[in-house]
Legacy VTK file of the C-alpha trace (Angstrom):
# vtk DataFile Version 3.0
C-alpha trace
ASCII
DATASET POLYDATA
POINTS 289 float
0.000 0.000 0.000
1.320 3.320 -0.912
1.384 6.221 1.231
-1.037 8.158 -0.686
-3.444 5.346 0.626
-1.682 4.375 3.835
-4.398 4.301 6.422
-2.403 6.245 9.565
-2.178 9.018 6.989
-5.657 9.039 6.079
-6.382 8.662 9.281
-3.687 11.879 9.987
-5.869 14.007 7.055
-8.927 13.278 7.393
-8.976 13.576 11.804
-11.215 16.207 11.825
-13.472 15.105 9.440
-13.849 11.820 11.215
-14.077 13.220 14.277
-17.144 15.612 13.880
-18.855 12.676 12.004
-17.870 9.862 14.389
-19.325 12.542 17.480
-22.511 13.671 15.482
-23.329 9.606 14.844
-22.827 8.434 18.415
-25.136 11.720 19.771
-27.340 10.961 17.060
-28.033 7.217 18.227
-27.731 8.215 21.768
-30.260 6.503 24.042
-28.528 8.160 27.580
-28.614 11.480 26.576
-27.423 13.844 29.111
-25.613 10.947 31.120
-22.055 11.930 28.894
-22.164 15.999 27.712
-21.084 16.461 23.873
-18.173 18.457 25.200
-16.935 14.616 27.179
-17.873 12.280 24.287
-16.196 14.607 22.275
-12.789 14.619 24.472
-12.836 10.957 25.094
-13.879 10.037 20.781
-11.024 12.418 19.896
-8.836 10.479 22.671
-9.545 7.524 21.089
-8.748 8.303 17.167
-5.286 9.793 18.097
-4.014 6.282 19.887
-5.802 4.609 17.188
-3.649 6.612 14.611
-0.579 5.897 16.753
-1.844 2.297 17.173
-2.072 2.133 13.048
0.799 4.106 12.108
3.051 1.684 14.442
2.099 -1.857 14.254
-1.431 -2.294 12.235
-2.127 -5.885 13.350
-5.904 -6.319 13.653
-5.079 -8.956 16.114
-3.831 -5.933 18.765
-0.653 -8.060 19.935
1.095 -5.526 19.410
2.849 -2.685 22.307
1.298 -0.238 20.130
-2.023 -1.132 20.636
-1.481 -1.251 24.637
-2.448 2.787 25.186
-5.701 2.113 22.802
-6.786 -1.070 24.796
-6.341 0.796 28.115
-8.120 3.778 27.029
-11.819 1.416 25.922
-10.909 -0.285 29.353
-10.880 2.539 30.939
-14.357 4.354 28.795
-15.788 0.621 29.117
-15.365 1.005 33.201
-17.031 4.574 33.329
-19.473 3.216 31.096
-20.818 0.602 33.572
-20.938 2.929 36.486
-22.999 5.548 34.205
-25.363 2.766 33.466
-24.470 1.622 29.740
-25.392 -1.510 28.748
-23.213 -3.884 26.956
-24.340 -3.087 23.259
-24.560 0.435 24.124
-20.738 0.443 25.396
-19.600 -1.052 22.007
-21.481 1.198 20.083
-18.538 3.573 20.608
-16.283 1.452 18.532
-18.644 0.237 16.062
-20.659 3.513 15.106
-16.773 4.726 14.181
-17.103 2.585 11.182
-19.013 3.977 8.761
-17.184 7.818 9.109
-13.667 5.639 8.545
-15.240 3.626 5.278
-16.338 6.786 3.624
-13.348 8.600 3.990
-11.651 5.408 2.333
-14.053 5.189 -0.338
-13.172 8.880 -1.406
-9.258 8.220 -1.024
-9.372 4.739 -2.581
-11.155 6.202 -5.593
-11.593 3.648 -8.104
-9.016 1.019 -6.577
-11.913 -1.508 -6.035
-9.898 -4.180 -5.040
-7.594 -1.926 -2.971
-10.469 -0.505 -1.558
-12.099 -3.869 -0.305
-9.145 -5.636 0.958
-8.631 -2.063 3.458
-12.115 -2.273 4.564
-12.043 -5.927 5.316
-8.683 -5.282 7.227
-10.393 -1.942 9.224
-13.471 -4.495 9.894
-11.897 -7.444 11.456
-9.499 -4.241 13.776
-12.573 -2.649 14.596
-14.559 -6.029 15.274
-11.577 -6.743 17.907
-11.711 -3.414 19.465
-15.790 -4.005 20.017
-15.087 -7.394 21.518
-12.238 -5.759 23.814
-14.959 -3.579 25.129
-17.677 -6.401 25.895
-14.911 -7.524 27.698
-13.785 -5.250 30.099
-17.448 -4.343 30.369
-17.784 -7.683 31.733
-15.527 -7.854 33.804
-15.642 -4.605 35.291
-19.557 -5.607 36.084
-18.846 -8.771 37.566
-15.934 -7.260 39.849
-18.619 -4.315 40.876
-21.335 -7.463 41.678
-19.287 -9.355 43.888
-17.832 -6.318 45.644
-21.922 -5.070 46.244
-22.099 -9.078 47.300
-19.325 -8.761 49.480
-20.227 -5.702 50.942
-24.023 -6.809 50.866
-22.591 -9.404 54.035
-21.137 -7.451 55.840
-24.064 -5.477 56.007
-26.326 -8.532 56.923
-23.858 -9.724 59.469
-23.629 -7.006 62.087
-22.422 -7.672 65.176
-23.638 -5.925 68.332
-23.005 -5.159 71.849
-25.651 -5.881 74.160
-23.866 -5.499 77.590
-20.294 -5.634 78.599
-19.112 -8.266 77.516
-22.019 -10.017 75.685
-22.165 -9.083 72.163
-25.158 -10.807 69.689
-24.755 -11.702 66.316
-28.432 -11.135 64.134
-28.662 -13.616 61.253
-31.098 -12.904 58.295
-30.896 -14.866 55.009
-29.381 -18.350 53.840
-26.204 -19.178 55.695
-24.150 -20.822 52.960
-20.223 -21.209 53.258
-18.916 -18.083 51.801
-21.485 -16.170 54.572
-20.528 -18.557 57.588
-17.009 -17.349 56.830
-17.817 -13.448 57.074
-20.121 -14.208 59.922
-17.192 -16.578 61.901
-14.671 -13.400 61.308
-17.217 -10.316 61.940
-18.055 -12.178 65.773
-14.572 -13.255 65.932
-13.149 -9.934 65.854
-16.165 -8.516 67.848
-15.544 -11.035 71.035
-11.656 -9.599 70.497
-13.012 -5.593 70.595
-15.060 -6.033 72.838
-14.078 -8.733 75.811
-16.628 -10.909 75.157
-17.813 -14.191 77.287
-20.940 -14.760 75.696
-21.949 -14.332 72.283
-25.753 -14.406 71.262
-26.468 -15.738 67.359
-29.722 -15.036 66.765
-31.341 -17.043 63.546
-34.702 -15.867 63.829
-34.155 -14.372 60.530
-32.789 -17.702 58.720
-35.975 -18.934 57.077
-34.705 -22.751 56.940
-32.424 -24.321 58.789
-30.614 -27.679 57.101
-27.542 -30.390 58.308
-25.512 -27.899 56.479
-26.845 -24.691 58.406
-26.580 -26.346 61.378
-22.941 -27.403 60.295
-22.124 -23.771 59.780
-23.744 -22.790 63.207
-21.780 -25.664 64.897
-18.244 -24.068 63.405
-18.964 -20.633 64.204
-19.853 -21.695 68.007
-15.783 -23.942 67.839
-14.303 -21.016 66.777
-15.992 -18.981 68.985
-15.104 -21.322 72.158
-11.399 -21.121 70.754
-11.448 -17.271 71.722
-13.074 -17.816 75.095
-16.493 -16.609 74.315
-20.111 -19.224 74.895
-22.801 -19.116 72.533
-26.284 -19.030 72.884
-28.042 -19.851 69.707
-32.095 -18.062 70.412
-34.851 -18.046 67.574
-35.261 -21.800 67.729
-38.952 -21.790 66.262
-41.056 -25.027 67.059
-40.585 -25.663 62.856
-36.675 -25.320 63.336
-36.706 -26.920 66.316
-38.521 -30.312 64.554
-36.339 -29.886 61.415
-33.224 -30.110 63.500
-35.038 -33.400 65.721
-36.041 -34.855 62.254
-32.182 -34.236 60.803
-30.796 -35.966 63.987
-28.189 -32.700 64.290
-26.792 -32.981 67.520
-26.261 -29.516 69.021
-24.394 -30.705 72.035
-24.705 -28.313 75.034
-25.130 -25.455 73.310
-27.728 -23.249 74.947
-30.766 -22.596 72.720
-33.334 -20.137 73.421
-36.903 -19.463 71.474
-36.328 -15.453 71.739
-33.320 -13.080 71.795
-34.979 -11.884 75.344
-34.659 -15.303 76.836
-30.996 -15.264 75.304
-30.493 -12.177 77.009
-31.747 -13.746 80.568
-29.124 -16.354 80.343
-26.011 -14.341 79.236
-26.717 -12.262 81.678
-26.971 -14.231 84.764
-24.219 -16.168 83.202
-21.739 -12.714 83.612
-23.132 -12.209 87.036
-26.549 -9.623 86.243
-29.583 -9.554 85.982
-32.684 -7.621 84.684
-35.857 -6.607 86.862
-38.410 -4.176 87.665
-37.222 -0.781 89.459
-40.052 -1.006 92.139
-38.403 -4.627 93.353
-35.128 -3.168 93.047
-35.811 -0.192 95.407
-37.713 -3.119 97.938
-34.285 -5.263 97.580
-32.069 -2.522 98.805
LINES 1 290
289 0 1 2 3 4 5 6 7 8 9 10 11 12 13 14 15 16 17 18 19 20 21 22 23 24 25 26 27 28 29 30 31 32 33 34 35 36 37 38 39 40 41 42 43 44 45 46 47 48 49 50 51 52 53 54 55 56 57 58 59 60 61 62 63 64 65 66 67 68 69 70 71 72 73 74 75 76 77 78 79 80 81 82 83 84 85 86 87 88 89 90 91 92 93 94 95 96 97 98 99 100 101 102 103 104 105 106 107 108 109 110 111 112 113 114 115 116 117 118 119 120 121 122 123 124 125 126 127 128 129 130 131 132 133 134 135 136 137 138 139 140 141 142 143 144 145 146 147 148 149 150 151 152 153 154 155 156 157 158 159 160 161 162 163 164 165 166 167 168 169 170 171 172 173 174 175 176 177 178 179 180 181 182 183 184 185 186 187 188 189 190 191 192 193 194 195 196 197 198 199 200 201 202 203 204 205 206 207 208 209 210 211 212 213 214 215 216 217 218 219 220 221 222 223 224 225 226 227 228 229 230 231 232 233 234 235 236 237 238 239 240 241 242 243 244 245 246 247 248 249 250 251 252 253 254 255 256 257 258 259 260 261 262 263 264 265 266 267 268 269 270 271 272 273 274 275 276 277 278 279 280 281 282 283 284 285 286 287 288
């Protein structure tokens, strides 16, 4: 290919050209107006053509092995990031790279002139580059997505897993949900490090708010009060409902002599007269003294 049809110095020519058509398609097409200004898609479309030139002008491989194409791919995974936090979907993300197509094939129809064949084997080249770049998108869409779903997940049990202190040294752990293995871990750390902060010598885990409880939940219970032991603390386990209470008879899970209480209240009761307290009416406190 000669320079006169070399595609970094078309691309070098004809920037502006491209540019205010590549801008005017994408606002065109937009479906999130007002999300990106014209002034940012602008910026960011104009970011991208330069490296692209660079990328071309360098190493065109439409594979993008290349170093040269290493500023371009961490530019779309950079706009493919932003573009999941501003609500984009998927196709919507790799519009960016495909709606640059059409300004770049007209621009190489006029410079190709009547060099058919020259002109077809460029755009099938510029297709298969631009087809990569798309792809490269949907991909670090992806997996910027995923690694904002389990960090939401993540921070989705710690919120369900709060530890708190009901009395010196008695803290209670409130369960709510399915306790599976990845949340028996998070719950076995948050009461671990709260019997630590806090002194602890008995530590309440209230289920009321597990809907079922299975061998395996009562496996997970079972490891949380070991561990807990370990550090010195007891466990009560309250919200034994008379369903929960049969399901656990009917599994044949032995408990051991672990306290179990219907209520958080009656939980309370024990821990307390367990630390040396107790809770009563202020009338029968004033006739004790």
């Amino acid at each position: 290919m000669s320079d006169q049809t070399d595609l970094a110095n078309i691309l070098e020519k004809n920037e502006n050209t491209i540019l205010a058509a590549w801008v005017e398609g994408q606002l065109a097409g937009a479906s999130r107006q007002g999300v990106i200004s014209a002034g940012e898609l602008k910026e960011s479309s104009r970011a991208f053509l330069s490296a692209f030139a660079k990328a071309v002008k360098s190493d065109y491989d439409e594979q993008l092995d290349g170093d040269a194409w290493e500023p371009l791919r961490a530019h779309l995974t950079a706009l493919s990031r932003e573009r999941v936090i501003q609500g984009f979907s998927p196709a919507e993300t790799a519009t960016f790279i495909f709606s640059l197509k059409k300004p770049l094939f007209d621009v190489l129809r006029k410079d190709f002139g009547k060099d058919s064949a020259g002109l077809v084997d460029e755009l099938w080249k510029l297709t298969q580059t631009l087809d990569q770049l798309g792809l490269l998108t949907v991909e670090a869409y992806q997996a910027t997505r995923q690694e904002i779903i389990e960090r939401q997940q993540q921070e989705l049990l710690d919120l369900t897993t709060p530890v708190v202190r009901l009395w010196d040294s008695i803290v209670a752990l409130p369960l709510i949900g399915t306790l599976d293995s990845e949340r028996t871990q998070v719950v076995m750390e948050s009461l671990l490090d709260s019997i630590v902060e806090n002194e602890a010598a008995i530590a309440i885990i209230d289920i009321t708010g597990v809907p079922t409880v299975d061998t395996l939940v009562a496996q997970h219970l079972l490891k949380t009060v070991a561990a807990a032991r370990l550090m010195g603390a007891e466990c009560i386990i309250s919200g034994i409902r008379p369903q929960i209470a049969q399901t656990i008879v009917h599994l044949g899970v032995d408990l051991g002599d672990v306290v179990t209480k219907a209520t958080l209240a009656e939980a309370l009761k024990v821990a307390l007269k367990r630390v040396g307290l107790a809770v009563g009416k202020i009338s029968a406190l004033k006739q004790d003294n």
